[in-house]
Structure formats: C-alpha cells, structure tokens
N, C-alpha and C positions, 0 to 999 in steps of 0.2 A: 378406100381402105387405108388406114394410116396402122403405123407398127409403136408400140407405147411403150418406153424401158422404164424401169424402175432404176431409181437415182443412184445403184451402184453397178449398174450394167458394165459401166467401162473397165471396171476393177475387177470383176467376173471373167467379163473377156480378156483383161489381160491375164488371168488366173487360168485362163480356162487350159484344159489339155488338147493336144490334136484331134483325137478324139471326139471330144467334145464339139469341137469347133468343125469340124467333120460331119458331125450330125446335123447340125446347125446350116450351115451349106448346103447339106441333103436335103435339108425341108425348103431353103431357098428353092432350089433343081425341083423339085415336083411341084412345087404351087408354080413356078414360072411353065413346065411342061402342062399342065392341066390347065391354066391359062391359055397354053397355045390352044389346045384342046377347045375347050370351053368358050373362047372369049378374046379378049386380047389384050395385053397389056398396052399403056396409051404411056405413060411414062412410071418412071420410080427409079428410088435412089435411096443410098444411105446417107446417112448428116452425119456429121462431126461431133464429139464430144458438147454436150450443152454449154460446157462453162467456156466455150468459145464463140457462141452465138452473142448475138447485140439485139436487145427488144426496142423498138419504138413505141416508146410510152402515150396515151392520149396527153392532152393540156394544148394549153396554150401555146408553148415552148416548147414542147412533140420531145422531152426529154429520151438521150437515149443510154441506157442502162446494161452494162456487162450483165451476161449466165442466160439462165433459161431462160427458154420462151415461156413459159407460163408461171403461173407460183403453187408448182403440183410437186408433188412426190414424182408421179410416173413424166417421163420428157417424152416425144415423138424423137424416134429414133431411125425413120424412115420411111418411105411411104412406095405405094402401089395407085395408079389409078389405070383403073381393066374398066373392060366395053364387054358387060355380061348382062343378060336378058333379064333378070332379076333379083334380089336381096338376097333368097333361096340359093341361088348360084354364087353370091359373093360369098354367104355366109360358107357354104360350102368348100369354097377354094382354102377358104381363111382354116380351115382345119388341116390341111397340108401345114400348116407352118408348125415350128417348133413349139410345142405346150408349156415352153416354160417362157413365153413371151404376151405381151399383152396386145392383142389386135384389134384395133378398132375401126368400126366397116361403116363410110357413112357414105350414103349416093350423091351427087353433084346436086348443084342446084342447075334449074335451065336459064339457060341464060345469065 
C-alpha cells in the first residue's frame, strides 16, 4: 500500500491549520491501531518533499536527473507495507486514512 499526494501537498501542509494537521495524524493513529489489530505493519515511512529526490534514469549512462520520481501529477508521499490476509483487509485498512489523500494498495510480488 503506497500513499500518493498530489503536486501541491507540501504547500497544503505547510498551509494547513493544527487542526487540520490533527485530523490527518488521527487517521495516521487508527489505520496503524487497526493494523495492530488486523495484521501487521512490516515497515513504512514518510518521504521528503519530491523535488528533493534524484531519479535514476534507464540508458546507457543511467543518467540521473533532480524532482520526482515519476512524470505524474500525483508523487508517492509515503508508504505502508502490512502482513494482512487479504486485498479485502488491505482495502479495508486503507479507508481509516485521511479521504482527502490518494492511497494506492498493491500486494508484493513473491519473491
């Protein structure tokens, strides 16, 4: 399950009221307790502002290129990987989080 911000998240948050940022923390706090619950979280983390990452480009030369990681509108803005029984239970967690964030749920590969 990865967390997907739209390209002016950071300017939001830094806008945002305590409040705000209150609420946001509180959806943190219940998908990680319902996780305990449910599953387990195995790692997760927030990322830095996008335009501080460095891509490694394909070629010949593996050029590597300042800003996003990708060439999207939306950036991964942090991630979750949980040990839950199946898609039904991830999709499920992923509705604790904040609704005004974009969450994207994808299973490992084995191996």
């Amino acid at each position: 399950m990865v967390q997907l911000i739209e390209a002016d998240h950071y300017a939001k948050w830094a806008a945002a009221t305590p409040e705000q940022r209150d609420r946001l923390f509180a959806s943190l706090e219940a998908f990680a307790a319902a996780v305990r619950e449910r599953g387990e979280v195995v790692a997760g983390e927030g990322l830095a502002d996008p335009s501080t990452a460095r891509t490694l480009r394909p070629g010949p030369d593996r050029p590597v290129t300042d800003g996003p990681y990708a060439e999207t509108v939306e950036q991964l803005g942090g991630f979750y990987v949980i040990d839950v029984p199946d898609m039904d239970t991830a999709v499920e967690l992923a509705h604790l989080l904040a609704d005004h964030i974009t969450v994207e749920i994808r299973p490992t590969t084995d191996g």
